[in-house]
C-alpha positions, 0 to 999 in steps of 0.5 A: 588763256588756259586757267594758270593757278598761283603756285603752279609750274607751267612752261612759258616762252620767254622769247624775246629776250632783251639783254642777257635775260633768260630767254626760249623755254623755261620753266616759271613759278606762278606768284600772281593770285588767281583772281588776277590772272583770270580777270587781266588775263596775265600773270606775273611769274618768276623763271626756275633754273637748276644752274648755279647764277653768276655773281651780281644777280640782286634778285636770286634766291638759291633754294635747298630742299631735300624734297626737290630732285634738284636745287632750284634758283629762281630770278626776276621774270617778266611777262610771257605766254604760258603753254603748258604744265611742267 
């Protein structure tokens, strides 16, 4: 696996999907620590989105920043393989 730093933006495939979860090509947040990452060889990460999410996501977070070109929101992710940088 490429070296996928804590705090980095990376595509990631997220297929399969189960449910109604996000699924192909998004873009994901890195939170897991870099030792972490080499040593298991994984990384837990959060999926990014610019669209507004439906009511009744427990896990969504709208982030406002006059720095970002647009307001991200981010949900729960669950493992995927990474294959580039956003």
């Amino acid at each position: 696996m490429a070296r996928v730093l804590r705090g980095g933006i990376y595509w990631a495939d997220l297929s399969p999907v189960v449910g109604s979860e996000q699924g192909g090509m998004q873009s994901v947040l890195v939170l897991s620590h870099n030792v972490f990452n080499e040593r298991s060889n994984t990384v837990i990460a959060v999926a990014l989105t610019s669209k507004p999410q439906r009511a009744g996501f427990p896990l969504t977070l709208e982030l406002d920043s006059d720095e970002l070109p647009k307001n991200l929101g981010w949900r729960s992710a669950r493992f995927a393989p990474f294959l580039q940088n956003a």
